[in-house]
Backbone as a chain_set.jsonl record, in Angstrom:
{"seq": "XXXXXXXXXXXXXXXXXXXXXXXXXXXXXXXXXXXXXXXXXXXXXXXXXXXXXXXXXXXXXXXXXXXXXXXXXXXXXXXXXXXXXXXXXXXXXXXXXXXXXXXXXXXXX", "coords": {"N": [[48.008, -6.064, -0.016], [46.787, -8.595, 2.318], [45.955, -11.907, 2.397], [43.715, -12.564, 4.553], [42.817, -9.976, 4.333], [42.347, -9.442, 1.037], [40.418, -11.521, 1.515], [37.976, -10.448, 2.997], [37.552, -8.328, 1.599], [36.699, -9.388, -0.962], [34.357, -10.872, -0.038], [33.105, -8.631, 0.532], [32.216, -7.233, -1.543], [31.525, -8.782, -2.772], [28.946, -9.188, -1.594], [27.792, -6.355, -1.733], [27.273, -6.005, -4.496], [25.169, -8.034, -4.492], [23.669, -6.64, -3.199], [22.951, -4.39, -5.577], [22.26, -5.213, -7.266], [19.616, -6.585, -6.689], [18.634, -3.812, -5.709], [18.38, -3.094, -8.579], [15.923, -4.961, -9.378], [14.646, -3.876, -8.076], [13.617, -1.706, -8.831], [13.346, -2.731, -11.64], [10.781, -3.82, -11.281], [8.914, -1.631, -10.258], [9.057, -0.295, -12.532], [7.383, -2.1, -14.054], [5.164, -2.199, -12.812], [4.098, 0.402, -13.478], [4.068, 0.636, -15.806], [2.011, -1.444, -16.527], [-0.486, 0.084, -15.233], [-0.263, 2.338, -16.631], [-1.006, 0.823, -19.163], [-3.776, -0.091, -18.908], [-4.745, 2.829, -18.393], [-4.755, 3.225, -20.67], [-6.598, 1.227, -22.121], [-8.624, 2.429, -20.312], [-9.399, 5.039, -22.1], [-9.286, 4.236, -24.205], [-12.551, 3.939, -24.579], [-13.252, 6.706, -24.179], [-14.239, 9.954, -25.133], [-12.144, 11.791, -27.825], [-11.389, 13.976, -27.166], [-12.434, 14.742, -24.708], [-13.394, 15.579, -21.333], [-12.2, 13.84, -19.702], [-10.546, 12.182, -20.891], [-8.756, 13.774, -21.284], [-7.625, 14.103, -18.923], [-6.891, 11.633, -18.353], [-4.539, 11.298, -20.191], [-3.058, 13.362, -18.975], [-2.273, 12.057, -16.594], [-0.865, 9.764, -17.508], [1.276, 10.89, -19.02], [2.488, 11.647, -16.403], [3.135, 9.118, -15.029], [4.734, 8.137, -17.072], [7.203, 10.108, -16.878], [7.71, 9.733, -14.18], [8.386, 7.045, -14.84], [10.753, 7.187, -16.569], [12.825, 8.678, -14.439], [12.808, 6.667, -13.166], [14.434, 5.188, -14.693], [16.703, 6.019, -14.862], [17.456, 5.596, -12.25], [17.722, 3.276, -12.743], [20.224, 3.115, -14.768], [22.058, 4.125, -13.191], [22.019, 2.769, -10.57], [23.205, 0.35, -12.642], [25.576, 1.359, -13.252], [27.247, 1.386, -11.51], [27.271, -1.503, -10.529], [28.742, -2.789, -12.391], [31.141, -0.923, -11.818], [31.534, -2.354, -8.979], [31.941, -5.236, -9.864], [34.157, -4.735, -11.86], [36.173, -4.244, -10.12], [35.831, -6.295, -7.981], [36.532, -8.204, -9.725], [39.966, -7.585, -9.836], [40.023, -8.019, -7.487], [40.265, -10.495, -7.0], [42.097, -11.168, -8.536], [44.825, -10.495, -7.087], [43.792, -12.429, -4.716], [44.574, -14.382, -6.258], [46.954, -14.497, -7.239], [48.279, -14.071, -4.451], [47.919, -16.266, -3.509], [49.322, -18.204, -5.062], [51.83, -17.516, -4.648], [51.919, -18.116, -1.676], [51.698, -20.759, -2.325], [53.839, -21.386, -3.647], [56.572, -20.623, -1.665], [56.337, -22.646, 0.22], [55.821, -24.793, -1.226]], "CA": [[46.935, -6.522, 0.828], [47.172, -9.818, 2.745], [45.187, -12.863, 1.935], [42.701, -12.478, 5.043], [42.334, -8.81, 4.055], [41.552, -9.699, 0.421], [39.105, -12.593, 1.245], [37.541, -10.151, 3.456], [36.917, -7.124, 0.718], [36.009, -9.798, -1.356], [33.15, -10.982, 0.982], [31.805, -7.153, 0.837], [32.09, -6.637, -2.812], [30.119, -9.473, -3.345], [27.482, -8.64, -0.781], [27.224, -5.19, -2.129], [26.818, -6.532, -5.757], [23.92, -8.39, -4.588], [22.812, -5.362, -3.414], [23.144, -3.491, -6.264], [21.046, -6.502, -8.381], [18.088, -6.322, -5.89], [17.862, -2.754, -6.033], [18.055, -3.37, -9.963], [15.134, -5.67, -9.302], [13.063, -3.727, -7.231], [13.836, -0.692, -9.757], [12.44, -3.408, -13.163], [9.35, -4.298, -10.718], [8.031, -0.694, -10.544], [8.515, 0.232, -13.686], [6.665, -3.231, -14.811], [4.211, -1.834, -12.066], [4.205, 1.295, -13.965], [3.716, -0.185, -17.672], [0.529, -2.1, -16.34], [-1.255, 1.41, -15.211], [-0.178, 2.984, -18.129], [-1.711, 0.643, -20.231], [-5.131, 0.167, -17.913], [-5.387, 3.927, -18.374], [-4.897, 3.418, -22.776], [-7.748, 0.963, -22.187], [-10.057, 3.246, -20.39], [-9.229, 6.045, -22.156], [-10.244, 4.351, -25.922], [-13.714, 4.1, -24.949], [-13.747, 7.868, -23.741], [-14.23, 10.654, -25.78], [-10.743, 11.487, -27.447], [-11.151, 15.646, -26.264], [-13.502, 14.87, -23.777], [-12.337, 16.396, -20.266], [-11.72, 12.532, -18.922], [-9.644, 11.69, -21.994], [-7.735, 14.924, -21.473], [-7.045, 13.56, -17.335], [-5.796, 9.998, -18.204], [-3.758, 11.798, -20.614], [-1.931, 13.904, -18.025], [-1.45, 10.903, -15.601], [0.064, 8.823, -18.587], [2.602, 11.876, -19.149], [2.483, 11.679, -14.59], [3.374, 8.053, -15.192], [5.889, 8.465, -18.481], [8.07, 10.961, -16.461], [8.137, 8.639, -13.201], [9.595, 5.814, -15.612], [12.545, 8.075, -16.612], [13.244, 8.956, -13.529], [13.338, 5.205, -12.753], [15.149, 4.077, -15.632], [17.501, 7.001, -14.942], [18.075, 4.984, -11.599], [18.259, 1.807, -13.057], [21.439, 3.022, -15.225], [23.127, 4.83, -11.735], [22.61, 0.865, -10.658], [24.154, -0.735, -13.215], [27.094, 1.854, -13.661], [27.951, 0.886, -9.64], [27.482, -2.909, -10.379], [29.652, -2.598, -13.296], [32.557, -1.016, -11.045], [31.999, -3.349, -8.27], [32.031, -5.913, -10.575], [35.376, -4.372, -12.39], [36.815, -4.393, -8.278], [35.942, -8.03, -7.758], [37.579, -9.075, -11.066], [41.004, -7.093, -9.342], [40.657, -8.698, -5.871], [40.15, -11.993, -7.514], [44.029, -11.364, -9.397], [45.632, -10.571, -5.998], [43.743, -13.466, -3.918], [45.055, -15.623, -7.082], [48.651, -14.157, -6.624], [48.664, -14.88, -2.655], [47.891, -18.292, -3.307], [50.385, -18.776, -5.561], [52.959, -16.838, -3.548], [51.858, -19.119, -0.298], [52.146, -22.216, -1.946], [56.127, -21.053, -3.592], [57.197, -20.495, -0.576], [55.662, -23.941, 0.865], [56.376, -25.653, -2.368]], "C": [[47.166, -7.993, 1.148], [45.889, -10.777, 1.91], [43.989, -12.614, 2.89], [41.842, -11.236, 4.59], [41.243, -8.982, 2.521], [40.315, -10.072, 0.408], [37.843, -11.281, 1.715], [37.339, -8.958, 2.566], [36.514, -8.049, -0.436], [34.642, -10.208, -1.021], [32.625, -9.585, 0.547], [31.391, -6.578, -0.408], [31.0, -7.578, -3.173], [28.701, -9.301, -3.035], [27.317, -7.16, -1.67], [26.493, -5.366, -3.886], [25.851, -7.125, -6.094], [23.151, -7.606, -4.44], [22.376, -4.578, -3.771], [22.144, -4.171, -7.561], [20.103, -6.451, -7.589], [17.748, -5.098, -5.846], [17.149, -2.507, -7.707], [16.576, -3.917, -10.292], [13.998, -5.114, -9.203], [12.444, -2.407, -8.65], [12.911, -1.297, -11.27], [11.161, -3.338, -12.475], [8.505, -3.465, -10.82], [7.85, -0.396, -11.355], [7.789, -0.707, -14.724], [5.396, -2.543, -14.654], [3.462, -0.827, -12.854], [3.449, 1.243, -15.49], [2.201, -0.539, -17.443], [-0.459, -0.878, -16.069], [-1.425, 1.438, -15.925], [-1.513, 1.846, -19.129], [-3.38, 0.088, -20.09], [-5.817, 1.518, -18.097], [-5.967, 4.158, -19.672], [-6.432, 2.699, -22.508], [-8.907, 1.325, -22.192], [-10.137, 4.543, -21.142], [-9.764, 5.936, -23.917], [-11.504, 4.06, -25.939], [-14.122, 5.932, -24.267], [-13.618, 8.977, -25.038], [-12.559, 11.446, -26.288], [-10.356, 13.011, -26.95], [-12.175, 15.67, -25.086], [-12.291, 15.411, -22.422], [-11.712, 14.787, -19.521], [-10.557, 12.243, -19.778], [-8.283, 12.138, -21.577], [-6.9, 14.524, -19.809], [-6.521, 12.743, -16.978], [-4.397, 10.712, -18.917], [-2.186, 12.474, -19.662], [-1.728, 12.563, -16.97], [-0.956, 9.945, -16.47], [1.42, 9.496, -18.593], [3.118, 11.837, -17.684], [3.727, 10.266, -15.211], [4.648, 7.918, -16.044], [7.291, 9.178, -17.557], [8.72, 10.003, -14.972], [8.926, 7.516, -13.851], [10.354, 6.57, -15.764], [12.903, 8.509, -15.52], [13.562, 7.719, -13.134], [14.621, 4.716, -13.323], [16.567, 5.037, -15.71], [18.261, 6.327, -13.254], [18.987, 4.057, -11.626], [19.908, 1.885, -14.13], [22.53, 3.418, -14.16], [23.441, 2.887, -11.093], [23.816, 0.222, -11.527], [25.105, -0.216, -13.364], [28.022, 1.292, -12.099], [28.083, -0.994, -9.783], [28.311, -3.242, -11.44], [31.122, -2.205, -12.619], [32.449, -1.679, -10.312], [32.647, -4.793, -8.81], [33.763, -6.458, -10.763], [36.298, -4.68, -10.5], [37.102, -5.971, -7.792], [37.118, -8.315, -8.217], [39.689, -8.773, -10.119], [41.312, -7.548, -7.97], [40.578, -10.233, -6.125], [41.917, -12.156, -7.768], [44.772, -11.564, -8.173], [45.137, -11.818, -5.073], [44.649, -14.501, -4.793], [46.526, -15.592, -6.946], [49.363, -14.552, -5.543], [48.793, -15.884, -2.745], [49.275, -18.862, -3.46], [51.825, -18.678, -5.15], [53.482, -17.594, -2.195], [52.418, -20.535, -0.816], [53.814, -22.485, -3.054], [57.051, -21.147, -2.394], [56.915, -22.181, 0.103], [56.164, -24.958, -0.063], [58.183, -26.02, -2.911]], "O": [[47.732, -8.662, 0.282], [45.123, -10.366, 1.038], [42.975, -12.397, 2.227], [40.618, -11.25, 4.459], [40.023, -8.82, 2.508], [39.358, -9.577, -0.188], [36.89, -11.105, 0.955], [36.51, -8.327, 3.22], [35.765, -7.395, -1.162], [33.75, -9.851, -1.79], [31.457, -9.609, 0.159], [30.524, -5.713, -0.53], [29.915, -7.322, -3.695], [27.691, -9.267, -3.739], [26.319, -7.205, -2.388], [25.424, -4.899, -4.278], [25.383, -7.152, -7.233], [22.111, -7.494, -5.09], [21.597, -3.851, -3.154], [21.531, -3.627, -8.479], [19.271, -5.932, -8.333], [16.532, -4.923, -5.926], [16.061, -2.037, -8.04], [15.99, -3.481, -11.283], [12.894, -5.348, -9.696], [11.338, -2.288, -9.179], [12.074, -0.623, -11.871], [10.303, -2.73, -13.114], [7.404, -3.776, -11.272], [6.694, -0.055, -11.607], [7.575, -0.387, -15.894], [4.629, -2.249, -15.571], [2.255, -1.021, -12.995], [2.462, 1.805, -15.965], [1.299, 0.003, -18.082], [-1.402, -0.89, -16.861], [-2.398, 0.905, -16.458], [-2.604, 2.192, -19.582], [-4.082, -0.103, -21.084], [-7.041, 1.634, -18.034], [-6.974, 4.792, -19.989], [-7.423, 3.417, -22.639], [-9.852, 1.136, -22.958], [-11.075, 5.247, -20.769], [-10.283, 6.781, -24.645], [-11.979, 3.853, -27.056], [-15.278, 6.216, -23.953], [-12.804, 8.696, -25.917], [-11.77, 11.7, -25.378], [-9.266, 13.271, -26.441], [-12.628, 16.73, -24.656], [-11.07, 15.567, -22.424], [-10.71, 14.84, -18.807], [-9.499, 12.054, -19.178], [-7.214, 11.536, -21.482], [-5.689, 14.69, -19.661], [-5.864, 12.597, -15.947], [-3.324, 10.698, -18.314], [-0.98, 12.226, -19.67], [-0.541, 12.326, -16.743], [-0.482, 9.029, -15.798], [2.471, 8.936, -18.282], [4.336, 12.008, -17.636], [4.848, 10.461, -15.68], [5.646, 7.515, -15.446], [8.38, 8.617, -17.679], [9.899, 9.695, -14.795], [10.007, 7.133, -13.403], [10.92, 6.776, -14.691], [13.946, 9.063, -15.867], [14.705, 7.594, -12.693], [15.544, 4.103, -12.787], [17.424, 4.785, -16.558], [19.457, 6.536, -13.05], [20.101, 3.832, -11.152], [20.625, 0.889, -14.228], [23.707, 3.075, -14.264], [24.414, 2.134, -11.13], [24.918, -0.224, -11.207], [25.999, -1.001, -13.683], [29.188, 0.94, -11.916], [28.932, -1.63, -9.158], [28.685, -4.403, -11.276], [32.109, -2.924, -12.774], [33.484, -2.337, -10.415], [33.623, -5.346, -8.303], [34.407, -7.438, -10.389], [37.003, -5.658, -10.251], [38.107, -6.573, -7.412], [38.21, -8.564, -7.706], [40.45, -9.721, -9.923], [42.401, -7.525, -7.397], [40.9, -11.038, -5.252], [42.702, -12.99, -7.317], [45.368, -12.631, -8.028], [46.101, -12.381, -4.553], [45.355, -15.337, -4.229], [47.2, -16.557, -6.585], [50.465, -15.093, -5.449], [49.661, -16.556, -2.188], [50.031, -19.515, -2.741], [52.728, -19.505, -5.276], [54.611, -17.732, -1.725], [53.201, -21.277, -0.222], [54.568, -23.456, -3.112], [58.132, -21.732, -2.339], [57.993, -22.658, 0.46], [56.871, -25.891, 0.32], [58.402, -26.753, -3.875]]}, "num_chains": 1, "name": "protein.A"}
């Protein structure tokens, strides 16, 4: 790969890597989002009766809620396994831009 070529899949690895940390982001935010319900529902739910039929309705939207986080956090590792190989990709177009250089300025030198 040439030197313009490199720079230029470097440029996209990096952009995508940011992209791959802001989805990460948005991915922590809901399931913060998520946490705060949840524990809004524990609140109203220890002054309710603990078999009462209300008790029994936060209950199922806690387990609602519980199952939506794993499904999140089941994202949030698909994220980081992709920002982990881009990552690993960089590191490898980094060696060859470092190679060109050194290649350009042998020849020059």
């Amino acid at each position: 790969m040439g030197f313009a070529a490199s720079q230029a899949r470097y440029m996209m690895l990096t952009a995508r890597k940011s992209d791959l940390e802001l989805q990460g982001q948005f991915i922590n935010q809901a399931r913060m989002q998520l946490a705060n319900v949840t524990g809004a529902l524990f609140t109203i739910s220890s002054n309710l009766e603990p078999e009462g039929p209300e008790a029994q309705q936060i209950q199922a939207r806690v387990a609602a809620i519980q199952a939506i986080d794993k499904s999140l956090e089941l994202q949030l590792r698909r994220v980081d396994t992709q920002r982990e190989a881009v990552q690993t990709e960089i590191d490898a177009v980094r060696k060859v831009i470092g190679k060109n250089i050194e290649s350009t300025f042998k020849t020059f030198g």
